[in-house]
C-alpha positions in Angstrom: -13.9 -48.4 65.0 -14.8 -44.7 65.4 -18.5 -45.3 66.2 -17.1 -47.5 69.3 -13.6 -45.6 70.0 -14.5 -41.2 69.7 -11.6 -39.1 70.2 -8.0 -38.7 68.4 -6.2 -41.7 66.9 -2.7 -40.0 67.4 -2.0 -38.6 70.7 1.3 -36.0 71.3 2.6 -35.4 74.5 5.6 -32.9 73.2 6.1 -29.6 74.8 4.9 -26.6 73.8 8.5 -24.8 75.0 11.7 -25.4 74.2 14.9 -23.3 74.2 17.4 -23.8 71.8 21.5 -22.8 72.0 23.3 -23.2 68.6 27.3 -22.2 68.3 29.0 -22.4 64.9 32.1 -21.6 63.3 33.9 -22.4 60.1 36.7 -21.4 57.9 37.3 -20.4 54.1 40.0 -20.6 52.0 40.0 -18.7 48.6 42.5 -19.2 45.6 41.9 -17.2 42.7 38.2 -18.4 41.4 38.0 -21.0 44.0 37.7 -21.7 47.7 37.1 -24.3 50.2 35.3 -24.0 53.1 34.3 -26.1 56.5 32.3 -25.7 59.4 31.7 -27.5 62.6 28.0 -26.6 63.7 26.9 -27.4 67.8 23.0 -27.3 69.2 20.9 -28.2 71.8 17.7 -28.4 72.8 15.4 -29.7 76.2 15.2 -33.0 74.2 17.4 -33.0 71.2 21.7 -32.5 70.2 22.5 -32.1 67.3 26.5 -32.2 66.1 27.1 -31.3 62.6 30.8 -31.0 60.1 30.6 -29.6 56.3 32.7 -29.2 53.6 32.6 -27.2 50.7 34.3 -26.3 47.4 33.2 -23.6 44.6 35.3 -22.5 41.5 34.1 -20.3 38.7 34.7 -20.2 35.2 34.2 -18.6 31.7 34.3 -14.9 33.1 32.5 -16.0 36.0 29.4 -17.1 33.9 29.7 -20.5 35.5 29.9 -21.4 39.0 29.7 -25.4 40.4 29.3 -26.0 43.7 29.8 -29.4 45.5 28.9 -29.8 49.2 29.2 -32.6 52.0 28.0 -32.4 55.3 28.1 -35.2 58.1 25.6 -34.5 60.9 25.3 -36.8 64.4 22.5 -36.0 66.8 20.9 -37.5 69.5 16.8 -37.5 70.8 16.0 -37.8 73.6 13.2 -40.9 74.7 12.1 -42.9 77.5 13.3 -46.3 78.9 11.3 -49.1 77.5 10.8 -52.0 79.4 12.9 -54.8 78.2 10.5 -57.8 77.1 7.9 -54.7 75.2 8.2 -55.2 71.5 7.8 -51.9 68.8 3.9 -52.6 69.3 4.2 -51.6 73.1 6.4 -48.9 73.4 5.3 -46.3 75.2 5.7 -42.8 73.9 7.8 -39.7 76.0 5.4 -37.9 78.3 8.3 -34.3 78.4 12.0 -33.5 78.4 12.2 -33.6 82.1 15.4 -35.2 82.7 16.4 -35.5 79.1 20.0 -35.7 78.8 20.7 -36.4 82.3 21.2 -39.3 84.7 17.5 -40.2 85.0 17.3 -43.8 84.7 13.7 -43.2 82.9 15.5 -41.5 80.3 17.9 -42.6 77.3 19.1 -41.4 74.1 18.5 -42.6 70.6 21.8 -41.7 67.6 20.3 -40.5 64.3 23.3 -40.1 61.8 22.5 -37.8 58.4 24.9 -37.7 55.2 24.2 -34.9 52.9 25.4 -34.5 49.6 24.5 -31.7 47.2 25.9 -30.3 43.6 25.2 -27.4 41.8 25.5 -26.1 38.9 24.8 -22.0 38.2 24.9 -20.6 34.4 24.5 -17.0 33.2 23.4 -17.4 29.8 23.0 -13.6 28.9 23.1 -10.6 31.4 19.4 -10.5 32.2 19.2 -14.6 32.0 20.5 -17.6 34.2 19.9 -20.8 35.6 20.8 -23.0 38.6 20.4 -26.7 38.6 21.1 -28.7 41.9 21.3 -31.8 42.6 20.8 -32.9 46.7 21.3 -36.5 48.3 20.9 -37.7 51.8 21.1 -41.0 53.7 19.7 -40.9 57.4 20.1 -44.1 60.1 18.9 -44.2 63.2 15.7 -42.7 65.2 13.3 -40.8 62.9 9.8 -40.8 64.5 8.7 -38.4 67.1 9.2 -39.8 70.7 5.9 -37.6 71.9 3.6 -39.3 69.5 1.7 -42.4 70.1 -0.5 -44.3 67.6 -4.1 -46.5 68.2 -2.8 -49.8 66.5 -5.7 -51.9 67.7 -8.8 -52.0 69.6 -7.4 -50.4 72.9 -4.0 -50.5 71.9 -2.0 -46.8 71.5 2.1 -47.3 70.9 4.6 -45.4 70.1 4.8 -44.6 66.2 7.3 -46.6 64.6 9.3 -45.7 61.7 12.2 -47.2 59.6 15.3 -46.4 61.0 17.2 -45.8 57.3 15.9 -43.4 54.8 17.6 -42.6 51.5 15.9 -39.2 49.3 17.2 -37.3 46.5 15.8 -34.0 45.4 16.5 -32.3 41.5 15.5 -28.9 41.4 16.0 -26.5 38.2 15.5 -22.7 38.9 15.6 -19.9 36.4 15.9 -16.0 36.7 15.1 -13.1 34.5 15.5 -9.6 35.3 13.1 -7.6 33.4 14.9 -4.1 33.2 12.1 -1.7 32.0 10.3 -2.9 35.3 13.8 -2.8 37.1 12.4 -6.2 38.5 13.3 -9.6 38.3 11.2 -13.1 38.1 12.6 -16.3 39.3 10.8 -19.3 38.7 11.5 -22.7 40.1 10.7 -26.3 39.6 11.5 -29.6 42.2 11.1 -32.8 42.0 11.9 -35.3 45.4 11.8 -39.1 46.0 12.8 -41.2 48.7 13.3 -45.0 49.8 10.2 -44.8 52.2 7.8 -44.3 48.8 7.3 -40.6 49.2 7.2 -39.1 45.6 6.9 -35.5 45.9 7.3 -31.8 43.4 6.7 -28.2 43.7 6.1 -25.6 41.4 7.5 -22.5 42.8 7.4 -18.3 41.4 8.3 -15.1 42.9 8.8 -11.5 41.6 10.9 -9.0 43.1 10.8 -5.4 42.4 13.2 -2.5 43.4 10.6 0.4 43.9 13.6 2.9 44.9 17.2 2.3 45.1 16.8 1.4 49.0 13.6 -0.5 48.9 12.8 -3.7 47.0 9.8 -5.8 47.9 8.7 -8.8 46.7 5.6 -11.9 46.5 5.9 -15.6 45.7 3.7 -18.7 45.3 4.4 -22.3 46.2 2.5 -25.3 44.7 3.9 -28.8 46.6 2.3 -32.3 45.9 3.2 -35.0 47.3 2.3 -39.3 47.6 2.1 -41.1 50.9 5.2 -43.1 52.7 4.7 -46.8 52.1 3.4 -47.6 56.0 1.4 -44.6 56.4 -2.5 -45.5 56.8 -4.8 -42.8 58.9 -6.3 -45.9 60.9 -3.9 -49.1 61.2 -6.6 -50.6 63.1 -8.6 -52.2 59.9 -11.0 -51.1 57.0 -10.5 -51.2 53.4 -7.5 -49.8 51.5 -6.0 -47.3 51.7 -6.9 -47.9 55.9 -5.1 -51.2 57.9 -1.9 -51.9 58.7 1.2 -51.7 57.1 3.2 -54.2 57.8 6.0 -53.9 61.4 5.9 -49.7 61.0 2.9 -47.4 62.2 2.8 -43.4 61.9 0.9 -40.6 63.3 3.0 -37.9 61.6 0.8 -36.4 58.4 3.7 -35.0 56.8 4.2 -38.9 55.3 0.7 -38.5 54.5 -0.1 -37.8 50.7 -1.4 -33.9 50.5 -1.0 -31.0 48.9 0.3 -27.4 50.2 -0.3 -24.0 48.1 1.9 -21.1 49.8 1.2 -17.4 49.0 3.6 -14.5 50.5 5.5 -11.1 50.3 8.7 -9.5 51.7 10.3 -6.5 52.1 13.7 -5.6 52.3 15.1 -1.8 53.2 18.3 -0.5 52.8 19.5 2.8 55.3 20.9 4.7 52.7 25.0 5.8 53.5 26.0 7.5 50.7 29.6 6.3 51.3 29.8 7.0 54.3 29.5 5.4 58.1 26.4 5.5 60.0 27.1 6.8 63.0 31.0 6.2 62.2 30.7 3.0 62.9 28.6 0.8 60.6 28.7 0.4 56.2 25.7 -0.2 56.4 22.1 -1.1 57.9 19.6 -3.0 56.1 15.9 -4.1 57.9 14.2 -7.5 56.1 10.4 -9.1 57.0 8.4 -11.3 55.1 4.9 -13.1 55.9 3.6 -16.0 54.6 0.2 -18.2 54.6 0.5 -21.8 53.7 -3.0 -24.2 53.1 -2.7 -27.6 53.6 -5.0 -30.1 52.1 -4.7 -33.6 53.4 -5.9 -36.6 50.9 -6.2 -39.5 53.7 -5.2 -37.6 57.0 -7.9 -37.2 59.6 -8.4 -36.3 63.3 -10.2 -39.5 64.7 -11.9 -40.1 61.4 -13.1 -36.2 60.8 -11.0 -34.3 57.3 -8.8 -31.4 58.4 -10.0 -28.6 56.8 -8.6 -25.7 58.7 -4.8 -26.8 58.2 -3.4 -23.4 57.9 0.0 -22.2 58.8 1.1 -18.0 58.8 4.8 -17.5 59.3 6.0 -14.1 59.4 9.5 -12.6 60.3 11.6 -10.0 60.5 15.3 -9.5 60.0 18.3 -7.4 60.5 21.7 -7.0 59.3 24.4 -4.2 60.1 28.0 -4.8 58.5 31.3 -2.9 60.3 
């Protein structure tokens, strides 16, 4: 199929701008070792609205060496596509060429709901004063529109669609993490370990470390590793238009998105976090205090099956850097 077809087998048409508003607010109530807390969450984007409600409880116990934490959040959004015509089936839907009139009364536009229930648990333990653990437990069920509107997919001998994926999606997530503060360094090592599975066949776990260091009283900086592995979704093939196995199709559901792919990620990074010194007193008579955050990371990504028009990805490589700031009254 390559010989005869050269060029990309997934084509996406998204934007390379977008602008995003987000409003939130919530509210806490506290009883002795316990609260509750809610929040109602609000964003929008050129192509995308998302609406989002969470509730939350946390009590402590035994001297406050044990914290649980249980968590519900209800989230309904909406994405933004194009009209299809009426008599096309999944196989010839056409992707969205741009936001333009997304969320409006352009008859070439609609919406598509995509509901999300989250669940998560968690338990914290400090087992000695330089030693503890945290073990959470996280659930979600999602229904509704989950592939990318901008992304097409070559199903067939001159046949590109819009990539089609289930509309319900089920995935839990264990993760263990453990902390110990080594005092002669006046640093502490957390180490963390995940494990993820969902209904669409993805099996997935990470091996996570970082060590953070105070080198004076107002500066502590920090570096961390990431390992993540992961399997393939059950309908993900790079070419759905034939070949042996793992290639062809996959039954009614086609993707171009290579995070369903099976690959591997290793993440390296640092951080650094100052603190303006006050010593008790206001900055400026006006702030507590001032504290300045950045951190930079390089992620490698290393894709089993996933190619560009039959040619391996070998320069997937992501840096993300940032840089923080927070001044309390």
């Amino acid at each position: 199929y390559q010989a005869v077809n050269p060029g990309a087998d997934v084509v996406s048409t998204a934007s390379v701008r977008d602008l995003r508003h987000k409003a939130n607010g919530g509210l806490l109530f506290r009883h002795g070792d316990s609260t509750i807390s809610g929040g109602f969450t609000y964003s929008t984007e050129n192509d995308y609205k998302g609406r989002n409600v969470s509730l939350g409880a946390h009590t402590e116990a035994y001297e406050h060496n044990t914290q649980f934490d249980l968590s519900y959040a209800k989230s309904f959004d909406s994405v933004c596509n194009r009209v299809q015509p009426s008599s096309a089936t999944s196989t010839r839907f056409l992707a969205l060429e741009n936001s333009d009139g997304c969320f409006t009364d352009d008859p070439l536009r609609t919406t598509k709901p995509i509901d999300a229930d989250s669940f998560q648990a968690s338990w914290t333990q400090a087992w000695t004063k330089i030693f503890l653990t945290q073990l959470v437990y996280s659930a979600q069920l999602l229904n509704g529109f989950q592939s990318n509107p901008y992304r097409s997919v070559i199903i067939g001998q001159g046949v590109k669609a819009a990539e089609n994926h289930p509309e319900n999606r089920g995935r839990h997530s264990l993760t263990l993490r453990g902390t110990v503060f080594l005092k002669p360094l006046h640093a502490a090592l957390k180490l963390t370990v995940r494990g993820y599975t969902d209904s669409w066949g993805i099996n997935g776990g990470n091996l996570e470390g970082e060590f953070e260091k105070y080198v004076a009283d107002w500066i502590r900086l920090g570096a961390r590793g990431r390992v993540y592995k992961q399997s393939g979704a059950l309908f993900w093939s790079d070419d759905y238009t034939g070949g042996d196995a793992p290639l062809g199709p996959k039954g009614q559901y086609f993707t171009g998105d290579r995070e369903v792919s099976p690959f591997t990620s290793v993440m390296a990074g640092a951080r650094a976090r100052f603190v303006v010194p006050t010593q008790g007193k206001r900055l400026a008579r006006i702030f507590h205090g001032v504290e300045f955050g950045g951190g930079f990371d390089v992620v490698q990504f290393v894709y089993d099956e996933y190619t560009l028009a039959g040619i391996s990805v070998g320069n997937a490589r992501a840096y993300i850097g940032n840089l923080n700031a927070l001044v309390t009254f």
